[in-house]
C-alpha positions as CSV (number, residue, x, y, z in Angstrom):
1,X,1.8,1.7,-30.5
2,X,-0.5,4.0,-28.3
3,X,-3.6,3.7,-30.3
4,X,-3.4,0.2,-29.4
5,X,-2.0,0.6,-26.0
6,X,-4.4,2.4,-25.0
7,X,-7.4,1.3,-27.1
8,X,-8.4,-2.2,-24.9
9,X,-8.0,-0.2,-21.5
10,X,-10.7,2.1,-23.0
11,X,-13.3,-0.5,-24.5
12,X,-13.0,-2.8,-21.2
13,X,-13.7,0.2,-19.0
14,X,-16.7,1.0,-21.8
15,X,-17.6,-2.3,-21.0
16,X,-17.3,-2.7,-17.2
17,X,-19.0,0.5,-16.4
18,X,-21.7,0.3,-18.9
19,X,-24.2,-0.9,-15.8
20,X,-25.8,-4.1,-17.6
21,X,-25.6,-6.0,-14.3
22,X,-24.4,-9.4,-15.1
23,X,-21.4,-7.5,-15.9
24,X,-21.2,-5.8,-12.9
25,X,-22.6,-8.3,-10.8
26,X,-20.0,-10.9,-12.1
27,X,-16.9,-8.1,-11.7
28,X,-18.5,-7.3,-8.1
29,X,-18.9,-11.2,-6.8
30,X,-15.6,-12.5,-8.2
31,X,-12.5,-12.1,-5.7
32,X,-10.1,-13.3,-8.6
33,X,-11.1,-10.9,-10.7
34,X,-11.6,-7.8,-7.7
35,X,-7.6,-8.8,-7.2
36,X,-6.9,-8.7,-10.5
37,X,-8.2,-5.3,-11.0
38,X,-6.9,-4.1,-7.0
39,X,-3.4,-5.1,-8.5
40,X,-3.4,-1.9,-10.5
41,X,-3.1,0.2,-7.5
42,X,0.2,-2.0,-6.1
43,X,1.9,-1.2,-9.1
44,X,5.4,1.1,-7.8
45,X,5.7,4.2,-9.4
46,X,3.6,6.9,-10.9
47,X,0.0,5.8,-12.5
48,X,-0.7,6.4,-16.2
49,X,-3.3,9.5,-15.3
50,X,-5.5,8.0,-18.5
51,X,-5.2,4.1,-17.0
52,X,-6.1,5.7,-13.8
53,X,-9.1,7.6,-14.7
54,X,-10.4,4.1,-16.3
55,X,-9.5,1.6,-12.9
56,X,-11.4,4.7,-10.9
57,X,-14.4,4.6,-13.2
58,X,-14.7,0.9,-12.9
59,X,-14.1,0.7,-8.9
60,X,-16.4,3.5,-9.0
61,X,-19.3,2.0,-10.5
62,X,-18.9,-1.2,-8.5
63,X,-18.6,1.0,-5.3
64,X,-22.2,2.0,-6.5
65,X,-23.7,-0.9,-7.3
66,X,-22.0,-3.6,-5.5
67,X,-21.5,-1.6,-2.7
68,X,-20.9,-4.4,0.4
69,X,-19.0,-7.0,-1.6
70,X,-16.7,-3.9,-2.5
71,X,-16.4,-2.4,0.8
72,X,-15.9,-5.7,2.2
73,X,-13.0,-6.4,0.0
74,X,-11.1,-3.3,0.2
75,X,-11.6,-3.7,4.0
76,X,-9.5,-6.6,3.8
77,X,-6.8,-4.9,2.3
78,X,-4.5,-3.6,4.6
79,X,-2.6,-1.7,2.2
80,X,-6.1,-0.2,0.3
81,X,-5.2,3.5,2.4
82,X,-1.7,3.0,2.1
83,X,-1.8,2.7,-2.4
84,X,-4.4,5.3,-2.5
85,X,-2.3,8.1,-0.8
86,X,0.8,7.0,-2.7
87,X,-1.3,7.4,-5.5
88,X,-3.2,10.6,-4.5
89,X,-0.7,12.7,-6.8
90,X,-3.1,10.8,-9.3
91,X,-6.6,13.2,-10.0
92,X,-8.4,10.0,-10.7
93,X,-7.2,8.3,-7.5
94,X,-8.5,11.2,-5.6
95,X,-11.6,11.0,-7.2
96,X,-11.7,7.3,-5.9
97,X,-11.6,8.6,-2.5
98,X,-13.8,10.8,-2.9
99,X,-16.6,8.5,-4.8
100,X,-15.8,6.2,-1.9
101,X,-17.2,8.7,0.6
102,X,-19.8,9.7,-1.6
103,X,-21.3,6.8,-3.4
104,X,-22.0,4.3,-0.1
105,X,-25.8,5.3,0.3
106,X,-26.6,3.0,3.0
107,X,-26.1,5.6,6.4
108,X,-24.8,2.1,8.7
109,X,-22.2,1.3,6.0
110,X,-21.3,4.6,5.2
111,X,-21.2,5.5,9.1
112,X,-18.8,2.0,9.2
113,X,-16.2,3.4,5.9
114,X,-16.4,6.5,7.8
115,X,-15.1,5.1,10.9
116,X,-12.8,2.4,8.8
117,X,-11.1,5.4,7.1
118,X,-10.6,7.3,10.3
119,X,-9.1,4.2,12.0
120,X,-6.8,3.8,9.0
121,X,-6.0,7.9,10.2
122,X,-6.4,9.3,6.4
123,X,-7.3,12.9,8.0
124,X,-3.6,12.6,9.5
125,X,-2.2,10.7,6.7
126,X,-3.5,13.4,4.5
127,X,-2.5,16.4,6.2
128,X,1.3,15.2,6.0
129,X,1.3,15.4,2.6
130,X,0.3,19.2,2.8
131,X,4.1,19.6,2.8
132,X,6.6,21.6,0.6
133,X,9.0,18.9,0.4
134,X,6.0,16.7,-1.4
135,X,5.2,16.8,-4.9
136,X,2.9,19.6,-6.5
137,X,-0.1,17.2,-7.3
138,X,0.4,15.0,-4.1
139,X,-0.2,18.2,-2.2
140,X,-2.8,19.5,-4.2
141,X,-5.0,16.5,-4.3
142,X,-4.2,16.0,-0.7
143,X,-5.5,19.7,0.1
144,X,-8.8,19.1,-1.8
145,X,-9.2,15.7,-0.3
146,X,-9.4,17.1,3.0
147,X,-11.6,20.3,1.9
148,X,-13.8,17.7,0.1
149,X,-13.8,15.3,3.2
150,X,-15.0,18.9,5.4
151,X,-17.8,19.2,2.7
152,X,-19.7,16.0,2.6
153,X,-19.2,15.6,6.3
154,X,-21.2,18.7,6.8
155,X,-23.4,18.4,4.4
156,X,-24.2,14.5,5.7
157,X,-24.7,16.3,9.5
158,X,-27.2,18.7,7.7
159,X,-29.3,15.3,5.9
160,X,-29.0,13.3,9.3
161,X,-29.1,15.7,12.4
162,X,-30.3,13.0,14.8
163,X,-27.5,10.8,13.7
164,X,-26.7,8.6,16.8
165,X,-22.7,8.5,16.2
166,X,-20.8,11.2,15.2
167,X,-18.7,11.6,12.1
168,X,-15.6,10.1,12.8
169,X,-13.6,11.7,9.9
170,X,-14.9,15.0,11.1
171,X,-14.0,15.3,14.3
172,X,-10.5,14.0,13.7
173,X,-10.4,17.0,11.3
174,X,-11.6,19.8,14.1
175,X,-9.0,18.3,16.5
């Protein structure tokens, strides 16, 4: 039945993004359950666009709030770059990216995902997917992933001009 199948995925995500912070703090802190939700993305095959939007709400509101224990953990994922551009097709998966480039306030952090993500090559990574032979969405989301990444790069050079290291992400994209 859809109602119901899709009713629960809808009140937890309610639930886990409502930003009371025991919640959020006891999501953020707890590696069974930061696995439990991470296993979404390891699932083969195309994402449920609805389910998606719901797991990128709640990784995006933990992103926020618990940003180091989140970073941390997706940081030991060696596959994190690897499910997100198989699932890029995905709008909400894309947005994930993106709210992962956006929403990580603190500059040395977000200078360290910056570098993390380039290291991981996503600029290249992304730029092979801008390729007839791929899937309408996967090169769609892939194109505005990299226009998006060209955005906030400039726009964080304009907020920090006497940034001691470069944007990584950047500069991989002017080579």
């Amino acid at each position: 039945d859809d109602r119901l199948r899709y009713k629960y995925p809808s009140v937890s995500c309610e639930i886990l993004t409502s930003d009371v912070s025991p919640i959020t703090d006891a999501l953020g802190e707890d590696e069974g359950l930061l696995r439990r939700l991470y296993g979404f993305l390891q699932g083969h095959g195309v994402l449920n666009p609805l389910l998606a939007s719901f797991f990128s709400k709640v990784m995006g509101i933990l992103i926020n709030r618990k940003t180091d224990q989140i970073v941390g953990f997706l940081r030991k994922k060696d596959d994190f770059v690897s499910l997100l551009l198989r699932h890029i097709g995905t709008s909400a998966i894309m947005d994930l990216l993106l709210r992962l480039l956006t929403c990580v306030e603190q500059p040395g952090l977000r200078q360290d995902v910056f570098n993390w993500l380039n290291e991981e090559k996503i600029v290249q990574r992304l730029i092979e997917m801008i390729h007839p032979s791929k899937d309408d969405n996967q090169h769609s989301n892939a194109s505005q992933s990299l226009c998006d990444i060209i955005r906030l790069s400039r726009e964080q050079m304009m907020q920090i001009q006497d940034s001691p290291e470069p944007d990584q992400l950047l500069a991989t994209l002017e080579k």
